[in-house]
N, CA, C and O atoms as a Maestro MAE file, in Angstrom:
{
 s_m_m2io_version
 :::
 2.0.0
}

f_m_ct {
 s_m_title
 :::
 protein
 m_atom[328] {
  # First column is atom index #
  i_m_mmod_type
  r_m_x_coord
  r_m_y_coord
  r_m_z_coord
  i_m_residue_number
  s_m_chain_name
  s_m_pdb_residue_name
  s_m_pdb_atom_name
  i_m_atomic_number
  :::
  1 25 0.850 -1.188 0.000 1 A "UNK " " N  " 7
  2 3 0.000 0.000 0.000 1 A "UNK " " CA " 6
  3 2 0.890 1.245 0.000 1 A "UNK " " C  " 6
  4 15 2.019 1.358 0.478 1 A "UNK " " O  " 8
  5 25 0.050 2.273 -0.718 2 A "UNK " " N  " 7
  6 3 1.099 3.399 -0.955 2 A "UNK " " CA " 6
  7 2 0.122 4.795 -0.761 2 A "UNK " " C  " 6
  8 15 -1.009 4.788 -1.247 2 A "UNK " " O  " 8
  9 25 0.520 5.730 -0.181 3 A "UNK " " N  " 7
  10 3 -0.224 6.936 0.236 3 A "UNK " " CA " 6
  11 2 0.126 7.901 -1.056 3 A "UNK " " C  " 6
  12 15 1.228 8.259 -1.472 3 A "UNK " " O  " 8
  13 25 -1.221 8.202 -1.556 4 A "UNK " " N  " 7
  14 3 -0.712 9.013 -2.912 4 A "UNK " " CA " 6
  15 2 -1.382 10.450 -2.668 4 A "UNK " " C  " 6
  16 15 -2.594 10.495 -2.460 4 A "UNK " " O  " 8
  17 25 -0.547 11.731 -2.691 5 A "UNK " " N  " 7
  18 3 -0.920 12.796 -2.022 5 A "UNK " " CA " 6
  19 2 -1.083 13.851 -3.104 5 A "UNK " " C  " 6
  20 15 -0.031 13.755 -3.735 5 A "UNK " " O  " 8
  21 25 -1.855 14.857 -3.703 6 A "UNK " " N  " 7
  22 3 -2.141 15.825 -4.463 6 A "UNK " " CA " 6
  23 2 -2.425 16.931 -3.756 6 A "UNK " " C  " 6
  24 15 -3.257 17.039 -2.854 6 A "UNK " " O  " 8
  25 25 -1.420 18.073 -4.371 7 A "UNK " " N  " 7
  26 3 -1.699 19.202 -4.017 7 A "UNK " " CA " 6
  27 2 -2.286 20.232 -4.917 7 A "UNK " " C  " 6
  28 15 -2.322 19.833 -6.081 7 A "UNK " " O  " 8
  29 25 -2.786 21.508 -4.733 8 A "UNK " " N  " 7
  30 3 -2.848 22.416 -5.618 8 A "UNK " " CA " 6
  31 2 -3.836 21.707 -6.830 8 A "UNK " " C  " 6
  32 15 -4.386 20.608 -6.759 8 A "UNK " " O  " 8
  33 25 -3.889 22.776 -8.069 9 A "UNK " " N  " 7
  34 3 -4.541 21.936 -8.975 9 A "UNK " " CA " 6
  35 2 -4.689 20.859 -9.206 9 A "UNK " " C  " 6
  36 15 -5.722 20.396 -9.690 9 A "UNK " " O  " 8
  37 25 -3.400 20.042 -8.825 10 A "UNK " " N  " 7
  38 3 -3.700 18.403 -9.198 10 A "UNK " " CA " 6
  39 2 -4.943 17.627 -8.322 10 A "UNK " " C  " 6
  40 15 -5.664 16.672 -8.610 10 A "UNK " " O  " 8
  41 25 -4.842 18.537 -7.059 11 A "UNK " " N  " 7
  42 3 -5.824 17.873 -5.826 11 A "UNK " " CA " 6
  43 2 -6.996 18.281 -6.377 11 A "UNK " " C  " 6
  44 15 -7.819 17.374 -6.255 11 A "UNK " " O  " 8
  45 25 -7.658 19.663 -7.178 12 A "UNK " " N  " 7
  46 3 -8.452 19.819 -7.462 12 A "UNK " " CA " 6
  47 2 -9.298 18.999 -8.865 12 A "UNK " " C  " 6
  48 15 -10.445 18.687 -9.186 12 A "UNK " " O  " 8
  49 25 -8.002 18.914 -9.367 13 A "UNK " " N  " 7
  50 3 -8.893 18.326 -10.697 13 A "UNK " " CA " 6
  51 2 -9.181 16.469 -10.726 13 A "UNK " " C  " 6
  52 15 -9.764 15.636 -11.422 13 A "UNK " " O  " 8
  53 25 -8.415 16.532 -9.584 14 A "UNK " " N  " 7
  54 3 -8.779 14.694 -9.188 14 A "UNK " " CA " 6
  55 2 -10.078 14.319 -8.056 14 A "UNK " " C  " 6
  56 15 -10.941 13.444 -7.989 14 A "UNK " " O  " 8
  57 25 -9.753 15.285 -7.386 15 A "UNK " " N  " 7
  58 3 -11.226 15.508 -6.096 15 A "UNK " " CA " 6
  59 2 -11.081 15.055 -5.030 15 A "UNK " " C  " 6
  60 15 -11.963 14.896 -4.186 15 A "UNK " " O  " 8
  61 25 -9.752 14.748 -4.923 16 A "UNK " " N  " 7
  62 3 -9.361 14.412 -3.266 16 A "UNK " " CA " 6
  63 2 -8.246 14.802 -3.086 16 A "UNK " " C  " 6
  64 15 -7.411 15.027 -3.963 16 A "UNK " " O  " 8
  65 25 -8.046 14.989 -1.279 17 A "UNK " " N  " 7
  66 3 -6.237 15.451 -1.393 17 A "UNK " " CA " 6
  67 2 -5.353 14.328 -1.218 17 A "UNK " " C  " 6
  68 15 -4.125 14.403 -1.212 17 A "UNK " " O  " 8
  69 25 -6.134 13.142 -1.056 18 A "UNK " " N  " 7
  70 3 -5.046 12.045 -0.454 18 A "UNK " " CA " 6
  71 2 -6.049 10.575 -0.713 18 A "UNK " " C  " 6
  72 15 -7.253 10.360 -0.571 18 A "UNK " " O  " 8
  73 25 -4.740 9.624 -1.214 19 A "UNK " " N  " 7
  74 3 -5.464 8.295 -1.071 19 A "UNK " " CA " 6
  75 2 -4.406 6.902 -0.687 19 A "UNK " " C  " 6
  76 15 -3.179 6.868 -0.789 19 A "UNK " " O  " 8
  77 25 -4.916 6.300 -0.430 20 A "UNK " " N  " 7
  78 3 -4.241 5.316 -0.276 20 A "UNK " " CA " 6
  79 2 -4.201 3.710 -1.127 20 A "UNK " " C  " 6
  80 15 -4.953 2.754 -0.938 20 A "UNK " " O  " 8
  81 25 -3.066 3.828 -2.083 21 A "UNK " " N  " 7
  82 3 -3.649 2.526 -3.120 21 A "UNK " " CA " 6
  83 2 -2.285 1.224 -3.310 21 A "UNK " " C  " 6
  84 15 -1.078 1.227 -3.066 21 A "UNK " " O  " 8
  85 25 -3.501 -0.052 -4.012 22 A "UNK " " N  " 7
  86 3 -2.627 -1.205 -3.556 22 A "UNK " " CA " 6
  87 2 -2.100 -0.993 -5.153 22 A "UNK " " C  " 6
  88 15 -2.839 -0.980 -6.138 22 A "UNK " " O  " 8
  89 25 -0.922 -0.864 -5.149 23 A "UNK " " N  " 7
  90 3 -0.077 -0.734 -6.940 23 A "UNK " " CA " 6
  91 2 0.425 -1.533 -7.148 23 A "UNK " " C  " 6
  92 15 0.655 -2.258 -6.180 23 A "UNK " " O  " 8
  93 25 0.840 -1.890 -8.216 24 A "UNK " " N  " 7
  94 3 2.360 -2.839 -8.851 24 A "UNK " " CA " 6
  95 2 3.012 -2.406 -9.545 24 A "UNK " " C  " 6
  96 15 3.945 -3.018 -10.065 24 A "UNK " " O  " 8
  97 25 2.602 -0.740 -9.855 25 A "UNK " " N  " 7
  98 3 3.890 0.005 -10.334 25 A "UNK " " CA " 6
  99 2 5.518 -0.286 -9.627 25 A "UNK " " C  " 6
  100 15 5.758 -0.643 -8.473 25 A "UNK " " O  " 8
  101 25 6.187 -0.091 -10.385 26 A "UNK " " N  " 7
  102 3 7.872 -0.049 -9.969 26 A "UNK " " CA " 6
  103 2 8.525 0.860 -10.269 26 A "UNK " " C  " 6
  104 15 9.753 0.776 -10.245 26 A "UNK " " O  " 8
  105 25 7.662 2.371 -10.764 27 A "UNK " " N  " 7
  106 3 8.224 3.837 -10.550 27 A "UNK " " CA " 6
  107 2 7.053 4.539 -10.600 27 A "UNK " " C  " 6
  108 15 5.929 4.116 -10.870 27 A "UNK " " O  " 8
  109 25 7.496 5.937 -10.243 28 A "UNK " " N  " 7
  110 3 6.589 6.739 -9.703 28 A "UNK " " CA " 6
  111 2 6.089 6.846 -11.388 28 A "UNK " " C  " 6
  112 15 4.906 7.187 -11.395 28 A "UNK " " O  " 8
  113 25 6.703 6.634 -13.020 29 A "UNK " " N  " 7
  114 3 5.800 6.808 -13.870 29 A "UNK " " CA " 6
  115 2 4.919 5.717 -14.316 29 A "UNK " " C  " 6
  116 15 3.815 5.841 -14.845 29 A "UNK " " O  " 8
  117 25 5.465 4.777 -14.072 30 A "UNK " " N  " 7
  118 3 4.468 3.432 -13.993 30 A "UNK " " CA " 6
  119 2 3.062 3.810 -12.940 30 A "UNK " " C  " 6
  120 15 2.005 3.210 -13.137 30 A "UNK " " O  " 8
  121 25 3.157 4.648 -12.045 31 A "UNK " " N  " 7
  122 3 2.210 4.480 -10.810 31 A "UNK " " CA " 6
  123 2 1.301 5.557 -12.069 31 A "UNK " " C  " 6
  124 15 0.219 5.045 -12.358 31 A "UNK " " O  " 8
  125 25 1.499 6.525 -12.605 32 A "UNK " " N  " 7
  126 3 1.057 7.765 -12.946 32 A "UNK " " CA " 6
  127 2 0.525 7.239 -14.012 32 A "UNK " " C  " 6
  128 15 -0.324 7.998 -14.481 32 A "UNK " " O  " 8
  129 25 0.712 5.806 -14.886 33 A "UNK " " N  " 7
  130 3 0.480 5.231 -16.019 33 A "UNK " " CA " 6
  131 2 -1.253 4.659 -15.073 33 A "UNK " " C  " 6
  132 15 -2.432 4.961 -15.256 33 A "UNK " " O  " 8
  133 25 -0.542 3.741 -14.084 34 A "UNK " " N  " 7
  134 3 -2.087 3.150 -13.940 34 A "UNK " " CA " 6
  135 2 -3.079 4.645 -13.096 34 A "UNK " " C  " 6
  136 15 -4.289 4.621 -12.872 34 A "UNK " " O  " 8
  137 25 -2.358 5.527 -12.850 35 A "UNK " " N  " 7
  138 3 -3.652 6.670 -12.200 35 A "UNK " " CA " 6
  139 2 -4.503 7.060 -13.145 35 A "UNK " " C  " 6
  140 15 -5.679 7.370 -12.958 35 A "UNK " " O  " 8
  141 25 -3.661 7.046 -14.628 36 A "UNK " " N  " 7
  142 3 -4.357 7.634 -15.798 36 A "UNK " " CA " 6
  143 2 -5.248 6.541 -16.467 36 A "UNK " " C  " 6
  144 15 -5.959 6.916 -17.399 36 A "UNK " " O  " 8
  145 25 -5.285 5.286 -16.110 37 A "UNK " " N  " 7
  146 3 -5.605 4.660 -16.828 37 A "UNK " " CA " 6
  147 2 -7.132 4.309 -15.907 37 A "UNK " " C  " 6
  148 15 -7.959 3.668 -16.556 37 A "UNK " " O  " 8
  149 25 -7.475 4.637 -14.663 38 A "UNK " " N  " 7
  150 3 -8.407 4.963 -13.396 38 A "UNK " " CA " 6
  151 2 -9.508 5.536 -14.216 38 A "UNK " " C  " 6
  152 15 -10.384 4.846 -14.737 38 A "UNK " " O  " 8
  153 25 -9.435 6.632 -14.292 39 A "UNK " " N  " 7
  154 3 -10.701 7.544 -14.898 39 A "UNK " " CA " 6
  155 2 -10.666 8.789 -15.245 39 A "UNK " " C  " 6
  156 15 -9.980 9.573 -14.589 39 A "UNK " " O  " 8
  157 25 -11.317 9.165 -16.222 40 A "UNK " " N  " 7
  158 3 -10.819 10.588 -16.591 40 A "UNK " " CA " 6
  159 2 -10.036 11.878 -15.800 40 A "UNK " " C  " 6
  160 15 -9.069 12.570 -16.121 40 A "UNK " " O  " 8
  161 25 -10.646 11.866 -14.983 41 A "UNK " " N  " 7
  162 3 -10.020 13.349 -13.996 41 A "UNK " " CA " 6
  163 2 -9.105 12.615 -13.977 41 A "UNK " " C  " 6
  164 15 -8.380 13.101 -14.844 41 A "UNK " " O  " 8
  165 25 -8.450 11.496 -13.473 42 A "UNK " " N  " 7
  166 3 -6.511 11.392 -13.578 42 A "UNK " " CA " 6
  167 2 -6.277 11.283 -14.734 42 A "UNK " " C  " 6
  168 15 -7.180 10.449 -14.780 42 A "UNK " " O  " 8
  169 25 -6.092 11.302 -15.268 43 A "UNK " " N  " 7
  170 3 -6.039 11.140 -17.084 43 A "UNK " " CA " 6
  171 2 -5.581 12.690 -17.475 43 A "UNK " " C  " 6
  172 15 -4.591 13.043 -18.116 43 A "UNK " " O  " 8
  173 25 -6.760 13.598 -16.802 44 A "UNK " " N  " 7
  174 3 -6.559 15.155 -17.012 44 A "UNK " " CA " 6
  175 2 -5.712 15.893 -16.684 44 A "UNK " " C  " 6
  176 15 -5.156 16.803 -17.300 44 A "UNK " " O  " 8
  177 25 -5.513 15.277 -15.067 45 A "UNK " " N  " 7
  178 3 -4.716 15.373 -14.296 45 A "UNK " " CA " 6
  179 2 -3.153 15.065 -14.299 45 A "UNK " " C  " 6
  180 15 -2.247 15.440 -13.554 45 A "UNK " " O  " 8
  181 25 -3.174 14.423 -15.172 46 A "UNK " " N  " 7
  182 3 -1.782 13.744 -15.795 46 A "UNK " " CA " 6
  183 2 -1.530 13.842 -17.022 46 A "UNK " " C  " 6
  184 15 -0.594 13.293 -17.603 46 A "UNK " " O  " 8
  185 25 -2.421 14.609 -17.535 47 A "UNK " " N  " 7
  186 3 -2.308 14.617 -19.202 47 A "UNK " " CA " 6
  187 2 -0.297 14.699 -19.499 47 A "UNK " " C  " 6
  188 15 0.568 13.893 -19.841 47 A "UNK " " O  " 8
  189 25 -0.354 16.301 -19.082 48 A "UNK " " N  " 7
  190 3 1.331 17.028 -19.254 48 A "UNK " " CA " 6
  191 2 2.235 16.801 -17.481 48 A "UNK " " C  " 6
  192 15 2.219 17.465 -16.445 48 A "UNK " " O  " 8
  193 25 2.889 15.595 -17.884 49 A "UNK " " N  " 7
  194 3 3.686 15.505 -16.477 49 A "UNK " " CA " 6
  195 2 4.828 16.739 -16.574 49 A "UNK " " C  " 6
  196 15 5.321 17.136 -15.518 49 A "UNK " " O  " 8
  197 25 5.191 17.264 -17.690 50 A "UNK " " N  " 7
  198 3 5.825 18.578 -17.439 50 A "UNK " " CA " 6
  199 2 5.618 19.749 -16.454 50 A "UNK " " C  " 6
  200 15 6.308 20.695 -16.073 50 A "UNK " " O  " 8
  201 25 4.621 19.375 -16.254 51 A "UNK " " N  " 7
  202 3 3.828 20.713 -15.263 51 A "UNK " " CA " 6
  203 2 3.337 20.228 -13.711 51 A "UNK " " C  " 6
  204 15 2.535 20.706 -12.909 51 A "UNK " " O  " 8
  205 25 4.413 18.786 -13.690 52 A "UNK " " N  " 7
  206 3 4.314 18.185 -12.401 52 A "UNK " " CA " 6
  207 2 5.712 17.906 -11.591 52 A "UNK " " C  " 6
  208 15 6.862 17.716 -11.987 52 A "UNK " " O  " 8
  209 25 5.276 17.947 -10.627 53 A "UNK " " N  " 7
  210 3 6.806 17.817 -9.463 53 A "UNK " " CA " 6
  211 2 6.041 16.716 -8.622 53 A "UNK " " C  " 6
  212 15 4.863 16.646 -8.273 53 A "UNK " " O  " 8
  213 25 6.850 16.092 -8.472 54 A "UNK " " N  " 7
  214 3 6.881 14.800 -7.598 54 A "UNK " " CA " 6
  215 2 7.658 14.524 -5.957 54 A "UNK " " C  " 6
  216 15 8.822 14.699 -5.596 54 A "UNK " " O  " 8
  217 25 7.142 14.312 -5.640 55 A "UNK " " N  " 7
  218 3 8.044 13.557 -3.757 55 A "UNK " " CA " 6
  219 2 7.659 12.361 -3.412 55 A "UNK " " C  " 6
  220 15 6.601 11.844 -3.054 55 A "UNK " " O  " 8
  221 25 9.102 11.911 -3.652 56 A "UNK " " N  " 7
  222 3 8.964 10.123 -2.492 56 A "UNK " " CA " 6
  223 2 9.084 10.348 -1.774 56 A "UNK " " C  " 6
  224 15 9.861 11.297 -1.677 56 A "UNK " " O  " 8
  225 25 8.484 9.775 -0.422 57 A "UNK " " N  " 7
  226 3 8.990 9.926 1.166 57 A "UNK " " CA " 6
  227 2 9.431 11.109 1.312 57 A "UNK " " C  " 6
  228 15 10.490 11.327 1.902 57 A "UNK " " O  " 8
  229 25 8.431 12.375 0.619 58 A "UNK " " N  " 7
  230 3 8.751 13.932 1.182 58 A "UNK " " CA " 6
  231 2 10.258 14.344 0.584 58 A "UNK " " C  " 6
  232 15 10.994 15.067 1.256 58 A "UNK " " O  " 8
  233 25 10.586 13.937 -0.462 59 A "UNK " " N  " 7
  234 3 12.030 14.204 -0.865 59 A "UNK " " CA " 6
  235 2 11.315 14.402 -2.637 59 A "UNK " " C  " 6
  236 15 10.520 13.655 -3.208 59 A "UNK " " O  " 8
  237 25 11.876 15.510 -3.076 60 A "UNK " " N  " 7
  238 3 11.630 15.828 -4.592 60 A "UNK " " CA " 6
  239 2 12.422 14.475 -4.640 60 A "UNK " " C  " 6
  240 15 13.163 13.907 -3.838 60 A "UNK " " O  " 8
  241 25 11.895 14.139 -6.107 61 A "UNK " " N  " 7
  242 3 12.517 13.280 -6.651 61 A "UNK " " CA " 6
  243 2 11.797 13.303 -8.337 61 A "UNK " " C  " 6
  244 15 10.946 14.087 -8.758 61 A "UNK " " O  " 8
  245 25 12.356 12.365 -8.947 62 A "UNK " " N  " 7
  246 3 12.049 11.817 -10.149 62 A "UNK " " CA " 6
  247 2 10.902 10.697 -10.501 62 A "UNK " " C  " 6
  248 15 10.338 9.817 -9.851 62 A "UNK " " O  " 8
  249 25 10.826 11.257 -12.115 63 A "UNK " " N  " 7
  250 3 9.346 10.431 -12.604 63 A "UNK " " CA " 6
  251 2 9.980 8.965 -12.557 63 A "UNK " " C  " 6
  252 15 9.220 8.055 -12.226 63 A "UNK " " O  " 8
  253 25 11.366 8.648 -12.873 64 A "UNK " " N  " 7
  254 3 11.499 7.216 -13.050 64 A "UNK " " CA " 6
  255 2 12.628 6.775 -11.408 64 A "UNK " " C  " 6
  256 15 13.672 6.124 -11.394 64 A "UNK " " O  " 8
  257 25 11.900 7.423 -10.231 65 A "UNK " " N  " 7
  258 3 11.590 6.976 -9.163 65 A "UNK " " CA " 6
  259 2 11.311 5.791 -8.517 65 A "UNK " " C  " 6
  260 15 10.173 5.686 -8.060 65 A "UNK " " O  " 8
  261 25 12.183 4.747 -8.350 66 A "UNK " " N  " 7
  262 3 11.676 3.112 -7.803 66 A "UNK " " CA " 6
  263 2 10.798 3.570 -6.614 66 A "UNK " " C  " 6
  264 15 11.028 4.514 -5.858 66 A "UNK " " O  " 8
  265 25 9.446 2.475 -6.591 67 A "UNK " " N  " 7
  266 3 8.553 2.395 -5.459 67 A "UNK " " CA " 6
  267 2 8.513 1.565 -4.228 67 A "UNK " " C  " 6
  268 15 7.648 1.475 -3.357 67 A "UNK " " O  " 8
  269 25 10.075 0.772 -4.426 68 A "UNK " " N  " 7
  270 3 10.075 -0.362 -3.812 68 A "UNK " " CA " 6
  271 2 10.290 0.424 -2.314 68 A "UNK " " C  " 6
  272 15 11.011 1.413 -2.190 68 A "UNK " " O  " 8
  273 25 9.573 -0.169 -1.270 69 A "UNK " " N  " 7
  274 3 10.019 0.973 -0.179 69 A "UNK " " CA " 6
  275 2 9.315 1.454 0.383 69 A "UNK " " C  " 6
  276 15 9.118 1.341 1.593 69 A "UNK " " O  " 8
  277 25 8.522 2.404 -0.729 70 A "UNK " " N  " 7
  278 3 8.017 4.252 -0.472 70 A "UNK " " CA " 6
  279 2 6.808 3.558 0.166 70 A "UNK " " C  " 6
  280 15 6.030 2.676 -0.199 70 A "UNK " " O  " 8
  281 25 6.965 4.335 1.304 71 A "UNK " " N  " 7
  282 3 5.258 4.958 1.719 71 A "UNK " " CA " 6
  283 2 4.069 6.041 1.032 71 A "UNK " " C  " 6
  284 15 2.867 5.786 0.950 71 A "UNK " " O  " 8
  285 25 4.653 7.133 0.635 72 A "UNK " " N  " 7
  286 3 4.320 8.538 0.356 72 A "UNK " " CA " 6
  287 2 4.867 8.558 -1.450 72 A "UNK " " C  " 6
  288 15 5.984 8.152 -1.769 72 A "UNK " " O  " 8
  289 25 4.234 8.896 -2.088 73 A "UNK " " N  " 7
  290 3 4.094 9.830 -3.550 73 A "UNK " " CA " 6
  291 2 3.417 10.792 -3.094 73 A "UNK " " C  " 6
  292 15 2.450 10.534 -2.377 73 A "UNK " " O  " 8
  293 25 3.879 12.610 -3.505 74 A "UNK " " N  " 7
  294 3 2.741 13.450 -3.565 74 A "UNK " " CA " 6
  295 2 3.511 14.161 -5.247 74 A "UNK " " C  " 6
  296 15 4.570 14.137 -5.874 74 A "UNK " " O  " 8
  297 25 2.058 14.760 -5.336 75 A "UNK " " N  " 7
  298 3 1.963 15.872 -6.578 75 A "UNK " " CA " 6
  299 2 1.564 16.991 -6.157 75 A "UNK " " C  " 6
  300 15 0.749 17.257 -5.274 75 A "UNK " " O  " 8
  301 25 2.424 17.920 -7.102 76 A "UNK " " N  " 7
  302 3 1.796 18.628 -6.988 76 A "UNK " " CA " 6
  303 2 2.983 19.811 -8.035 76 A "UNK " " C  " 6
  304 15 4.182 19.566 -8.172 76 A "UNK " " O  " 8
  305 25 2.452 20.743 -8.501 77 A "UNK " " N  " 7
  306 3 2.861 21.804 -9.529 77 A "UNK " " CA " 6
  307 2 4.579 22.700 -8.569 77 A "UNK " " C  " 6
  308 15 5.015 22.895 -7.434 77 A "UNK " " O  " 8
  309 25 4.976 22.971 -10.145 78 A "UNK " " N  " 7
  310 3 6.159 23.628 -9.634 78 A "UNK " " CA " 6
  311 2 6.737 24.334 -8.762 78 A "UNK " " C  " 6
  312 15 7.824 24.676 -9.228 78 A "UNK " " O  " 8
  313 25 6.580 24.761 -7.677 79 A "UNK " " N  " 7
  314 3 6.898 25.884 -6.852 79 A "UNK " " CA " 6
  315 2 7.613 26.718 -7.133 79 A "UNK " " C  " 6
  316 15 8.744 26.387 -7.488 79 A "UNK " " O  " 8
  317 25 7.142 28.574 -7.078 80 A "UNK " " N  " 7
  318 3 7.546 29.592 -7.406 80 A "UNK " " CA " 6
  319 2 7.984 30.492 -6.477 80 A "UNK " " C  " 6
  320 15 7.231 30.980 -5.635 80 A "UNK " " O  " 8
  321 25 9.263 30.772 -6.578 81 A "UNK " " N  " 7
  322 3 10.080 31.601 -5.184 81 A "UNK " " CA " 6
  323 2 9.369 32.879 -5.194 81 A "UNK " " C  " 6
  324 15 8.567 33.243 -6.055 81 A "UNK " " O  " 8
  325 25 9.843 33.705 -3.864 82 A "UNK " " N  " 7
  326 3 8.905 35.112 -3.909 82 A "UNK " " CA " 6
  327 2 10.197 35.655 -2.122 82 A "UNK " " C  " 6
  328 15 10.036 36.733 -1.548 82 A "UNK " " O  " 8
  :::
 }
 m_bond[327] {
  # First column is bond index #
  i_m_from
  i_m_to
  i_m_order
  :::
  1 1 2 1
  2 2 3 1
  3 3 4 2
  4 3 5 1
  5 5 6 1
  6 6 7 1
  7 7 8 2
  8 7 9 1
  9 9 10 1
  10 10 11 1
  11 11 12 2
  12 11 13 1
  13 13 14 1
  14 14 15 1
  15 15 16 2
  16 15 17 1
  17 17 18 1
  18 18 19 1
  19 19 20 2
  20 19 21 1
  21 21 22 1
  22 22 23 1
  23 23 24 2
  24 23 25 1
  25 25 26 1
  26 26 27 1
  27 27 28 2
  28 27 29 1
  29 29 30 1
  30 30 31 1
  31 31 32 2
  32 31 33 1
  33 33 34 1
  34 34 35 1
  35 35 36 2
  36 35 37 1
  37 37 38 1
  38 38 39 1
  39 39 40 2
  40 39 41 1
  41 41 42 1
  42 42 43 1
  43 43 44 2
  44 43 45 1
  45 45 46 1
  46 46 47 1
  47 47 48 2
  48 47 49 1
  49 49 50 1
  50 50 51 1
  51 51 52 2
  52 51 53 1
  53 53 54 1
  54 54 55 1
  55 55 56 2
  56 55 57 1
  57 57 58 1
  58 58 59 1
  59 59 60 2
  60 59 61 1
  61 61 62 1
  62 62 63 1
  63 63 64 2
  64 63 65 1
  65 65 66 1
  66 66 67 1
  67 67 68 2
  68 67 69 1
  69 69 70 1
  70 70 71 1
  71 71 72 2
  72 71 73 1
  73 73 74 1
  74 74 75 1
  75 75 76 2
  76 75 77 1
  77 77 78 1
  78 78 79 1
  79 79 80 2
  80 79 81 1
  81 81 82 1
  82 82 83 1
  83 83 84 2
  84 83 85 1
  85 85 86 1
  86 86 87 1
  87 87 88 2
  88 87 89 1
  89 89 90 1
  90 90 91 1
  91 91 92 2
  92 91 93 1
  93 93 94 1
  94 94 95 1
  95 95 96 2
  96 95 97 1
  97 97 98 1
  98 98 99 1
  99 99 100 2
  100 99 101 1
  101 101 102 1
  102 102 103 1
  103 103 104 2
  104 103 105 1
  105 105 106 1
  106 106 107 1
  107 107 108 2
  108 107 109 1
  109 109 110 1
  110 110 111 1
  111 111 112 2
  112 111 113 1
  113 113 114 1
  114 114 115 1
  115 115 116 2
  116 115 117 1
  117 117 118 1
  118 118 119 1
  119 119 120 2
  120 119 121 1
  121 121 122 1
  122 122 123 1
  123 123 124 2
  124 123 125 1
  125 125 126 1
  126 126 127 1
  127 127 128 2
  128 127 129 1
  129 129 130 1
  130 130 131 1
  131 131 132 2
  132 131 133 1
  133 133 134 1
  134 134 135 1
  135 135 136 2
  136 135 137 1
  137 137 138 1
  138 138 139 1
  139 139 140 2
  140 139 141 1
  141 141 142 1
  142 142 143 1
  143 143 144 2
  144 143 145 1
  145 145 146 1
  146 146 147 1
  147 147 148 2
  148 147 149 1
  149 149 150 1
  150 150 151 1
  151 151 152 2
  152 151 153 1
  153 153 154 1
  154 154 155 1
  155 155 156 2
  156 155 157 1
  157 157 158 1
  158 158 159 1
  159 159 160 2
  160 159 161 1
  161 161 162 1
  162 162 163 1
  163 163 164 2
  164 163 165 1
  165 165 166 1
  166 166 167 1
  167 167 168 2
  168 167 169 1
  169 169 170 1
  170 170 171 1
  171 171 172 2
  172 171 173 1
  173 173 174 1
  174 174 175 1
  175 175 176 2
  176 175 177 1
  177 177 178 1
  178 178 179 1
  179 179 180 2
  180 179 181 1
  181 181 182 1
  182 182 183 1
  183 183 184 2
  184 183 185 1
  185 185 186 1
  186 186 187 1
  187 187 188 2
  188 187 189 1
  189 189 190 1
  190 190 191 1
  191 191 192 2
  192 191 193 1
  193 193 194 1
  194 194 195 1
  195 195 196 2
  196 195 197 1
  197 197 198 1
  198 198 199 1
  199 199 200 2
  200 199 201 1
  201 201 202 1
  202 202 203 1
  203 203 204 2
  204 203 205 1
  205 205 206 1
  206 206 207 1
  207 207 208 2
  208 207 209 1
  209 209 210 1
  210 210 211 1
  211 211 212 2
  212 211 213 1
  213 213 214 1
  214 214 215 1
  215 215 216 2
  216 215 217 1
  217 217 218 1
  218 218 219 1
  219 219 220 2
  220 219 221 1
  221 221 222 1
  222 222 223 1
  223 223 224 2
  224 223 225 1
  225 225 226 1
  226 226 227 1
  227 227 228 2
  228 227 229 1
  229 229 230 1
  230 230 231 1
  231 231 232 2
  232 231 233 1
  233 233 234 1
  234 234 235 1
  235 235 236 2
  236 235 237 1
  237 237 238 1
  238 238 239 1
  239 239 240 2
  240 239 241 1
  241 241 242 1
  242 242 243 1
  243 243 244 2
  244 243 245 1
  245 245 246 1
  246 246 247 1
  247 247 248 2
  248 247 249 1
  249 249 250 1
  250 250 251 1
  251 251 252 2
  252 251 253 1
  253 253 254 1
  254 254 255 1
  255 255 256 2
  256 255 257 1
  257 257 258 1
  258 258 259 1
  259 259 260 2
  260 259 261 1
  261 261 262 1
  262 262 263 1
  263 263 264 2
  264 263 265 1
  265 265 266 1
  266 266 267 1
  267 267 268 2
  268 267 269 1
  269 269 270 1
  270 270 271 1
  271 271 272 2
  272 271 273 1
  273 273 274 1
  274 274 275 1
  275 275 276 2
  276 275 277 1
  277 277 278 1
  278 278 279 1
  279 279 280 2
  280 279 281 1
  281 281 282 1
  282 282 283 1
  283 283 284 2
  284 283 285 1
  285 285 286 1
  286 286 287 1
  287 287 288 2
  288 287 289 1
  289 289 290 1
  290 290 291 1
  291 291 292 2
  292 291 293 1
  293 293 294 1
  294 294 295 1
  295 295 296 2
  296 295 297 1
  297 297 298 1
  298 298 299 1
  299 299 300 2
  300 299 301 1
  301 301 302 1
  302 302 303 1
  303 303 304 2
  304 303 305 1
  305 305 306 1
  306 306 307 1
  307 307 308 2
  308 307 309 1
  309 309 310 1
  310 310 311 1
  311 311 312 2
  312 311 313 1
  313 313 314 1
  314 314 315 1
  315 315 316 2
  316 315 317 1
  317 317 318 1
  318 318 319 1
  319 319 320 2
  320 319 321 1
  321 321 322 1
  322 322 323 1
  323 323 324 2
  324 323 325 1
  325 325 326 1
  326 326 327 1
  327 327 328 2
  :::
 }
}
């Protein structure tokens, strides 16, 4: 089991901020393959992974990210300094 967390637009256009799912992905883009393949709003939601930032276990990381391990995936859009 894996805690999959959305922030910001992504949380909005999927309709929850948090879930918890049983996967057999073996990277965070394999996981993002079967979210899209779920139902439209992840699909939408994932259309352009360009416009997505990722965290394993609260650590930025990468789309081709091993899952072996992880508790935590979150999404969520680029962050802009100020």
């Amino acid at each position: 089991m894996i805690d999959v967390v959305y922030f910001a637009w992504v949380r909005e256009r999927i309709g929850v901020p948090k879930e918890t799912l049983d996967t057999t992905a073996q990277t965070v883009a394999q996981l993002i393959e079967e979210l899209k393949a779920r139902e439209e709003r992840y699909a939408l939601a994932f259309a352009d992974i360009s416009a997505l930032r990722v965290a394993v276990d609260q650590e930025l990381s990468t789309f081709d990210a091993p899952l072996a391990g992880v508790r935590e995936v979150a999404f969520f859009p680029p962050m802009t300094g100020g």
